[in-house]
FIMIVO-922394 format. One record per residue (C-alpha): residue in one letter; z negated, y, x negated. Coordinates in steps of 0.25 Angstrom, whole numbers, padded with zeros to 4 digits, always signed. Each point is the difference from the previous one (the first is absolute). Layout:
BEGIN
AZYX;...
***
This chain:
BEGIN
X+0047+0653+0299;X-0004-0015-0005;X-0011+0007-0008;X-0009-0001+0010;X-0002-0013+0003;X-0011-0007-0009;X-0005-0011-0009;X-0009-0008+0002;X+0008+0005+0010;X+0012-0004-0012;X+0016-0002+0004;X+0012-0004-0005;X+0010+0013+0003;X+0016-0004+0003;X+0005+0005-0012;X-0014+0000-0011;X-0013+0002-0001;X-0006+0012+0006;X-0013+0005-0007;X-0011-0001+0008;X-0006+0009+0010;X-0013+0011-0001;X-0012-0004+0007;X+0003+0012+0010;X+0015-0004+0002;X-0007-0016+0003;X-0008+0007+0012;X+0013+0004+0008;X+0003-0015+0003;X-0011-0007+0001;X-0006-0003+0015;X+0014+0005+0006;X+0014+0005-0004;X+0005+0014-0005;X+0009+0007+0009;X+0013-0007+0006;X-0004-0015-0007;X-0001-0011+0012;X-0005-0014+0000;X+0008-0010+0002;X-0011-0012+0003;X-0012-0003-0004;X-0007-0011-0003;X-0015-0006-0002;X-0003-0009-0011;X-0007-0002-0014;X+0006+0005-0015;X-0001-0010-0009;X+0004+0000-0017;X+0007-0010-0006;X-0007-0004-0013;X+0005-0009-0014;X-0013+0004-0007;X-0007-0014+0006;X+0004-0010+0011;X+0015+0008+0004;X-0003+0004+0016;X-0001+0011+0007;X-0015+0006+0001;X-0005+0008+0011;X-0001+0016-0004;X-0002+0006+0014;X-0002-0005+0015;X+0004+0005+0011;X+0010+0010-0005;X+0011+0006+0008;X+0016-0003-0004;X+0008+0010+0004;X+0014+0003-0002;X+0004+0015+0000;X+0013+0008+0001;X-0001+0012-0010;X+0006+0013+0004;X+0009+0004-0010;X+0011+0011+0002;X+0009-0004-0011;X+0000-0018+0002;X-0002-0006+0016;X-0004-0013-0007;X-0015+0003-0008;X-0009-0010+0006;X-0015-0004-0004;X-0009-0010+0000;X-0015+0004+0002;X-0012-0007-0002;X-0012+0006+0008;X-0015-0005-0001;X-0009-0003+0010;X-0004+0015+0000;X+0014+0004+0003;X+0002+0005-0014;X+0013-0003-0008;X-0003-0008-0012;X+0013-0005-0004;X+0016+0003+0001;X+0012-0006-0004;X+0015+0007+0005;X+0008-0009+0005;X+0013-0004-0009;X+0005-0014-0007;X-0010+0002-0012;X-0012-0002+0008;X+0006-0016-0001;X-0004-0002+0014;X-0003-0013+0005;X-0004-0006+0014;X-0008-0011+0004;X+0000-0005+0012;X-0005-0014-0001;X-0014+0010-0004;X+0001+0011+0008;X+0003+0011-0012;X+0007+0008-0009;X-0001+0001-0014;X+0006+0012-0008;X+0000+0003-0016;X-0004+0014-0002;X+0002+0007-0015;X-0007+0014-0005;X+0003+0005-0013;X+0005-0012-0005;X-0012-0010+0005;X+0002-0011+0012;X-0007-0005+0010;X+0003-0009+0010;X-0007+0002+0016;X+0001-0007+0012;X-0005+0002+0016;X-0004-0010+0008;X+0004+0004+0015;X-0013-0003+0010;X+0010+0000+0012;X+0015-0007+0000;X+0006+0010+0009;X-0002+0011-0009;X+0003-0008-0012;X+0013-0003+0006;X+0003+0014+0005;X-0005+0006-0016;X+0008-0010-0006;X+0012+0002+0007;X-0001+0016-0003;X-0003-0004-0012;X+0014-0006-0002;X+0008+0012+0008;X-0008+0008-0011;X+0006-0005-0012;X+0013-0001+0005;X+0002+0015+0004;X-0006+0005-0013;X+0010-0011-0009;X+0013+0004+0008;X-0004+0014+0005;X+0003-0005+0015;X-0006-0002+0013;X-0002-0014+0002;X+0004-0001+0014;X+0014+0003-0006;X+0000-0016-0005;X+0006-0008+0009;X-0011-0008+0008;X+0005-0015-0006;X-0003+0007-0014;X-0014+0006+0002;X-0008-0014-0001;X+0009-0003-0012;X-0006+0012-0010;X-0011+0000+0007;X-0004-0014-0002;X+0003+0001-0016;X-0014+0005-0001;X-0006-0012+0008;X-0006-0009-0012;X-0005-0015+0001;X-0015-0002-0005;X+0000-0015-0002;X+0005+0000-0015;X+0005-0013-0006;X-0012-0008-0005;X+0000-0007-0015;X+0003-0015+0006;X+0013+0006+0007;X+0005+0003-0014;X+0010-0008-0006;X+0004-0004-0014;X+0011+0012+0000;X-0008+0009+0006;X-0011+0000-0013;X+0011+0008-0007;X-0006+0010-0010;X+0004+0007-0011;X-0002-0007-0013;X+0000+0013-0011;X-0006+0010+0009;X-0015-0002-0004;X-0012+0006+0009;X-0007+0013-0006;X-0013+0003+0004;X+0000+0014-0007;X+0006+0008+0013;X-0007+0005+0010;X+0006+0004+0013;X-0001+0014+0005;X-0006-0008+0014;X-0012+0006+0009;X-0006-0010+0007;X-0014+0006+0005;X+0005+0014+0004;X-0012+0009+0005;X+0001+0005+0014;X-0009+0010+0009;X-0007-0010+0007;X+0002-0013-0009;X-0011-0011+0005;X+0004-0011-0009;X+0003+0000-0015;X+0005-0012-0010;X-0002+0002-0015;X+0011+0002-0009;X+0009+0014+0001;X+0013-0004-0006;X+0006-0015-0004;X+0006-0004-0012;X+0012-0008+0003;X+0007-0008-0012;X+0014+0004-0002;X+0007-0008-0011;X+0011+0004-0012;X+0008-0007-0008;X-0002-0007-0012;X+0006+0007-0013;X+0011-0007-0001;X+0014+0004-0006;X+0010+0006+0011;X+0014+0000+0001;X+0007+0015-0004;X+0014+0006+0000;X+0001+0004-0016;X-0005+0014-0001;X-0008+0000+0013;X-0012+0009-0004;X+0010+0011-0005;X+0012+0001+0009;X-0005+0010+0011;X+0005-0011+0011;X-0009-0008+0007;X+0002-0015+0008;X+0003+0002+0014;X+0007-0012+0007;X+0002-0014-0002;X+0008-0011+0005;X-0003-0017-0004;X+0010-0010-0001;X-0001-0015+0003;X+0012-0005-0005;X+0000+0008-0013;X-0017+0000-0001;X+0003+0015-0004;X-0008+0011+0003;X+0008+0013+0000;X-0006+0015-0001;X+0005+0013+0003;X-0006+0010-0009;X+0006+0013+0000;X+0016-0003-0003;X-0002-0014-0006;X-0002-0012+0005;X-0011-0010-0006;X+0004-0015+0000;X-0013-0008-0002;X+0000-0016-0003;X-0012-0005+0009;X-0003-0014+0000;X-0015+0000-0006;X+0000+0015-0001;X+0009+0012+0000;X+0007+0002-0012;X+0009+0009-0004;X+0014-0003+0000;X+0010+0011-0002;X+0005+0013+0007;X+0011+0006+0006;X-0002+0016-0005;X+0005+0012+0004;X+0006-0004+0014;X+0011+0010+0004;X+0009+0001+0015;X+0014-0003-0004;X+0002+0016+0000;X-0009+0002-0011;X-0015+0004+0008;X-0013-0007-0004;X-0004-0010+0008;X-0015-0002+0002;X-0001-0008+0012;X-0010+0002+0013;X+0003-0015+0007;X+0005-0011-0004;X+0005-0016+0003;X+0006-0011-0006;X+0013-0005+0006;X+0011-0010-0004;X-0008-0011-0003;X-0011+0009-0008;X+0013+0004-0010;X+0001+0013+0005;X-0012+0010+0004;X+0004+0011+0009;X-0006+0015+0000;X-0001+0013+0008;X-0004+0012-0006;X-0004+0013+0004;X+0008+0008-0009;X+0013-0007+0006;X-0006-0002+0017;X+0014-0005+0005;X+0002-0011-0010;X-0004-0014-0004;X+0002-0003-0015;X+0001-0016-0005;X-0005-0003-0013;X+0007-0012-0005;X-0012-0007-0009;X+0009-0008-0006;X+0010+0013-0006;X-0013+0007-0001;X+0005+0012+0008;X+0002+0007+0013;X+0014-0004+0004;X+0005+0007+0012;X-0005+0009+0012;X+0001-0003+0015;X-0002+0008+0011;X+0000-0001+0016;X+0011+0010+0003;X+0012+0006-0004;X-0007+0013+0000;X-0011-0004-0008;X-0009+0006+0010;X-0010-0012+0003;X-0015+0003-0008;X-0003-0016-0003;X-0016-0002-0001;X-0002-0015+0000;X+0008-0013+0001;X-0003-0015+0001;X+0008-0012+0000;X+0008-0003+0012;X-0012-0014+0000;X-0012-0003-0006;X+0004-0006-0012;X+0014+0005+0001;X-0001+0007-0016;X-0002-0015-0004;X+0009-0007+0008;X+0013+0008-0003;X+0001+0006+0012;X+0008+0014-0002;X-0002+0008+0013;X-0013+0008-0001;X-0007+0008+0011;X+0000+0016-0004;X-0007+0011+0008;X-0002+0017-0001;X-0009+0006+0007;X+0009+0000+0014;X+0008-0013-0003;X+0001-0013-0003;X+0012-0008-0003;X+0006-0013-0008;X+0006+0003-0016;X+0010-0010-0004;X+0002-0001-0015;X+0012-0006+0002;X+0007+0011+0005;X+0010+0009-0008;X-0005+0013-0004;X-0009+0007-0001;X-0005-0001+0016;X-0006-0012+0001;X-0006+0002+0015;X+0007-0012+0009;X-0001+0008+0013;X+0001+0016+0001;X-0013+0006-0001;X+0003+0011+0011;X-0001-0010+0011;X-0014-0004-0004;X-0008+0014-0002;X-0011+0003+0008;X+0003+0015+0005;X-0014+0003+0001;X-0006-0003-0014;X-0008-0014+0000;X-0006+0002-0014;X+0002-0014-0005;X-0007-0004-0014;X+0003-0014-0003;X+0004-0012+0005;X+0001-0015-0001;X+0007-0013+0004;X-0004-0014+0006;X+0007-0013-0005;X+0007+0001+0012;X+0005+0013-0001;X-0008+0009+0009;X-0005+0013-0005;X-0010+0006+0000;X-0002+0017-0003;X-0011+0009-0001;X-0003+0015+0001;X-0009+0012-0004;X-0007+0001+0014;X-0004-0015-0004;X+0009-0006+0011;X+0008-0014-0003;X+0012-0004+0007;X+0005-0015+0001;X+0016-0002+0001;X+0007-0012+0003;X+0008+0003-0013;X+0007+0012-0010;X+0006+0008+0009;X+0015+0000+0000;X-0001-0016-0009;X+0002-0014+0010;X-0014-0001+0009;X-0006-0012-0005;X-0006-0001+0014;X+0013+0000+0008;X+0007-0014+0003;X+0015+0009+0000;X+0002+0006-0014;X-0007+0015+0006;X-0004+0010-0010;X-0012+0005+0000;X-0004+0012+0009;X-0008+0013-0007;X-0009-0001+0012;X-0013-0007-0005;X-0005-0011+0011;X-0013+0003-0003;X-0009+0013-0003;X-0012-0002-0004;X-0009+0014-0001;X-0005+0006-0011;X-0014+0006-0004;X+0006+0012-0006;X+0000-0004-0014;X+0012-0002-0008;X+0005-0014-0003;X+0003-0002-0015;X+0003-0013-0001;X+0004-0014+0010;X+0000-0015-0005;X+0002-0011+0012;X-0002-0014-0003;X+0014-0008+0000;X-0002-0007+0014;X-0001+0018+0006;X-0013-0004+0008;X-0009+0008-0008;X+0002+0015-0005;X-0008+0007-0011;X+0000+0015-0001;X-0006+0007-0011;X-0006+0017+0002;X-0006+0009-0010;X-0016-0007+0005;X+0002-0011+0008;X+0009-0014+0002;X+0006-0004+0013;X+0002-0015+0004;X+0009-0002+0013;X+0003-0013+0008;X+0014+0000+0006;X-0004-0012+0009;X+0000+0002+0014;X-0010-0009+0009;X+0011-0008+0010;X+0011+0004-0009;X+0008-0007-0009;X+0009+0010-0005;X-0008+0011-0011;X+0002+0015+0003;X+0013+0000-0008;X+0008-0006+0010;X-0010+0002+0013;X-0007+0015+0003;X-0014-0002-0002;X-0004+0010+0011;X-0016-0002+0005;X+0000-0015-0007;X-0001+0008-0014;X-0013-0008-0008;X-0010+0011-0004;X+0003+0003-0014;X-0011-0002-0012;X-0003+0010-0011;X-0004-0003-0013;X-0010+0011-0005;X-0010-0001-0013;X-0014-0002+0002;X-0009+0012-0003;X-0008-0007-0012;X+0015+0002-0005;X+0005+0013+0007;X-0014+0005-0008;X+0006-0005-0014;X+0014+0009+0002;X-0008+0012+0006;X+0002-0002+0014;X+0013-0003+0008;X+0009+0012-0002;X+0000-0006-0015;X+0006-0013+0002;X+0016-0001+0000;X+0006-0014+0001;X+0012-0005-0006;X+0009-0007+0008;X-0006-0012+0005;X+0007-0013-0002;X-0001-0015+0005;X-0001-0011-0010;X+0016-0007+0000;X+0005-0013+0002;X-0005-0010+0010;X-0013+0004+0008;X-0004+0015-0001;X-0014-0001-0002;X-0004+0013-0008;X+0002+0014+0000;X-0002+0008-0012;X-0001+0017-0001;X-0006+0008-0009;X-0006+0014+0000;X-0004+0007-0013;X-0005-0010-0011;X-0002-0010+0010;X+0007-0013+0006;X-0003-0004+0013;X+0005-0013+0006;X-0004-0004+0015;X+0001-0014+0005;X+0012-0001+0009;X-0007-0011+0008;X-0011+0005+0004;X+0006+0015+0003;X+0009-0009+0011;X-0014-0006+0005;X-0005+0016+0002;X-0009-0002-0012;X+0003+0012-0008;X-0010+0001-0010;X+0004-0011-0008;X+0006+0007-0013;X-0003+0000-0014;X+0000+0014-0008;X-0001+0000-0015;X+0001+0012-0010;X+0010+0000-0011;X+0000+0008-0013;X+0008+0012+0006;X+0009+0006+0012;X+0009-0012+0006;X+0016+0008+0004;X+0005-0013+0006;X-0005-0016+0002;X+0006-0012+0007;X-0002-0015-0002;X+0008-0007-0011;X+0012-0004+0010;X+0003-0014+0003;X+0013-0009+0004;X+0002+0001+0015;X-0004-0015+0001;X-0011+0001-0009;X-0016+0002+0003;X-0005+0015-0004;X-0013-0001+0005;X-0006-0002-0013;X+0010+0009-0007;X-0006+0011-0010;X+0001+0015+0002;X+0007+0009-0009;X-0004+0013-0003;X+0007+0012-0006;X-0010+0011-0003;X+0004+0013-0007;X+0004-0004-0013;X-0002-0014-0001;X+0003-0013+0009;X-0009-0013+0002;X+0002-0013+0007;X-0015-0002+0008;X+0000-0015+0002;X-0010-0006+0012;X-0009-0011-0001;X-0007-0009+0010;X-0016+0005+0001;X-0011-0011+0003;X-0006+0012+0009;X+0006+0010+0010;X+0006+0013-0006;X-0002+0010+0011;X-0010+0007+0003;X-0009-0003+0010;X-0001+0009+0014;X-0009+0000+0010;X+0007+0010+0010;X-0006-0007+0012;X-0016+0000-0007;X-0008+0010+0006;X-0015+0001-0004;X-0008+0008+0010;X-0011-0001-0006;
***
């Protein structure tokens, strides 16, 4: 059914991209709609291109154009929705179905919208300046409702009415970027071995030929400088390049300044105080009854002597590996039925793996409760997990703690959910010694993408959620109100949320969105978060933290290592210690590296001009 639809008349489809339509196919939609479709608004304005080849603005492509946002009939999905782009003659020039790879953004403070739009693997980057504020308003609104019905596969007026301007407004974007004399010491922060290389060039269209283009800019593609790493040795597990295994995850510890690795059913220690170097292994991990153990997640507990895993072959159980014995010692479980799957745990704090703390939050898919080490046996929940499963199935992914002790969880339909504390554990915000509820005090609404990692800063007032192509930044701060949304329902005072996305000139180095898959994203430890460090493929990506809490998301720094990055996070740091200045450690495939950042004399990021338009 998509095939119809045309390029320059070019699309993102919902799952991949869809070939492109026959001359005669492209005559069915243009100047109207083919049987059953409907417009939902449209709107008057002008198409304008964004361009890197020279001065970075958007450039004028076609005046007068007609935006219009079109409900697709489709017998097998309610939720197909188009954007169409019609010249003056009535003719449609350009499409784009509606879905979170578009990597919309609104403007509000310009009057437009700007959407990345990829075909065969080439990006480009167009925006539409509304002629009249009502109908901007009313496209951008539908806009919004569109995106949220194709992500989750619901109608929209099923979100509760004090949730609507929370996702709506995470695609409102800030034009006014911070400019170089705002920039602070800590805020020049580059990497020091990641040198740039001018021998990529970027699959990016800038100067993309439409029926009816009035105004050309020379240049057809840009070269944008990506940078690699020096060759310079790396730290292996022994055997690395023929073992079969690959590395997958990795935990930092400040109070050993160990690195550890998982790699199949070993554990790498690496030593990293100038660079990684290997140490020793633990090999061939086993569960006390004798089944390989190659882990899917893991922590570091009991003042970073212990590090706890789950593992798919073994869903109901938590394996500790004393690092000190150099093997897996016990098994725990949440029940005496052995019936709970555990997906994800965190210490019942931040910080609490460091400070000796022995409880630990654990969740399943439908539960979350409190694990006590202490306890006899091999059940270590502290309440009984019956009283705390959701009946109907809330898909919970991961979780995460404040210093204080609130909790934080997220799910597959990309919702997160604030409670006061572990569910069944003492509720840090009750002043009589309460446990904590399983009812979350606060529901913040998801886009429909799954959440596949949560960090909070220590203090709980900021969340960071990380999905397969995008980041998510929320304040719990409420205006009038001292409590956070832990300990006090968020309601209609919810702060619109920001979403970290790439910039196309990088979307265009990785083939387009639907190619970029972001490790779990982090904040920098310590005193003062002041960094937030992913990575998608060969490339680490840190944003500025206080700039993102300014509304200035563009302010990141991507570099290109030497090959596929499996996991990365800042070297960690003493709780009282500053780590805005900490290094990031890398663990690649087969090898792992310390990437140490220097202070720059000149800004690292890239320079944007969302808010340039040349109507010339």
């Amino acid at each position: 059914m998509l095939s119809r639809f045309v390029t320059g008349f070019g699309y993102w489809g919902k799952e991949e991209q869809e070939e492109t339509a026959t001359s005669a196919e492209a005559s069915t939609v243009a100047g109207g709609t083919e049987g059953g479709d409907v417009d939902l608004a449209t709107a008057d304005g002008d198409l304008f291109q964004y361009h890197y080849t020279r001065d970075p603005k958007f450039y004028i492509k076609l005046r007068d154009i007609k935006l219009k946002i079109r409900k697709i009939a489709d017998p097998d999905d309610p939720y197909v929705f188009m954007l169409v782009i019609e010249n003056d003659k009535g003719e449609a020039v350009l499409g784009q179905i509606i879905h979170n790879t578009m990597q919309l953004e609104i403007y509000p403070e310009t009057d437009s919208v700007v959407w990345t739009m990829t075909e065969g693997g080439v990006v480009s980057q167009w925006s539409v300046v509304f002629h009249k504020r009502d109908e901007e308003e009313k496209c951008t609104q539908i806009l919004a409702q569109c995106m949220y019905e194709t992500s989750t596969g619901l109608p929209f007026t099923k979100l509760p009415a004090e949730d609507q301007p929370f996702f709506a407004g995470q695609f409102n974007t800030k034009t006014k970027t911070t400019e170089s004399d705002d920039l602070m010491e800590e805020d020049l922060l580059d990497f020091a071995r990641l040198k740039l290389d001018d021998s990529e060039v970027a699959e990016l269209v800038d100067n993309t030929e439409l029926p009816g283009d009035r105004t050309k800019v020379a240049g057809s593609s840009s070269s944008s400088p990506t940078s690699t790493t020096a060759a310079e040795p790396a730290a292996q597990f022994p055997g690395a390049d023929a073992d079969g295994n690959f590395n997958s995850l990795l935990c930092d510890s400040s109070r050993h300044k160990k690195c550890f690795v998982i790699r199949g059913d070993n554990v790498g220690v690496f030593n990293r105080d100038d660079d990684c170097v290997f140490d020793t292994q633990i090999t061939n991990l086993v569960t006390p009854a004798g089944t390989t153990l190659k882990p899917t997640k893991i922590m570091l507990h009991n003042s970073d002597n212990t590090l706890l895993a789950l593992s798919d072959v073994c869903p109901t159980k938590m394996f500790p590996i004393d690092l000190e014995v150099g093997k897996v010692v016990e098994e725990w479980q949440a029940n005496d039925y052995d019936t709970v799957q555990l997906r994800h745990m965190a210490p019942s704090t931040k910080y609490g793996g460091l400070l000796g703390e022995n409880t630990l939050a654990v969740m399943g898919h439908n539960v979350c409760v409190g694990f006590d080490p202490r306890k006899s046996g091999a059940v270590k929940a502290i309440s009984d997990p019956a009283n705390f499963i959701y009946q109907k199935d809330p898909m919970f992914t991961c979780c995460a703690t404040t210093r204080q002790g609130h909790l934080v969880i997220g799910n597959a339909k990309g919702e997160i959910r604030l409670y006061s504390g572990i569910p069944g554990m003492p509720n840090p915000a009750s002043k009589t010694g309460r446990d904590a509820p399983k009812t979350a005090k606060t529901s913040l609404p998801g886009a429909g993408d799954p959440i596949t990692a949560l960090d909070v800063t220590a203090d709980g007032k900021w969340i960071l959620a990380t999905t397969k192509t995008y980041l998510v930044v929320v304040s719990t701060e409420m205006p009038d109100c001292d409590d956070l949304g832990y300990v006090a329902r968020m309601g209609s005072k919810k702060p619109h949320p920001l979403r970290l996305q790439l910039l196309s000139a990088d979307l265009a180095k990785m083939g387009g969105p639907a190619n970029v898959n972001f490790t779990a994203a982090k904040f920098n430890t310590g005193v003062g978060e002041q960094w937030i460090v992913t990575s998608t493929g060969p490339y680490v990506v840190t944003w500025n933290f206080r700039f993102v809490k300014l509304g200035d998301t563009k302010k990141y720094i991507i570099k290109k290592t030497h090959s596929e990055i499996m996991s990365d996070q800042f070297c960690a740091v003493g709780v009282d210690e500053d780590g805005t200045r900490a290094p990031i450690v890398v663990a690649h495939r087969n090898d792992v590296r310390i990437e140490k950042r220097t202070q720059q004399t000149v800004t690292p990021y890239t320079k944007t001009a969302m808010d340039a338009f040349d109507r010339q």
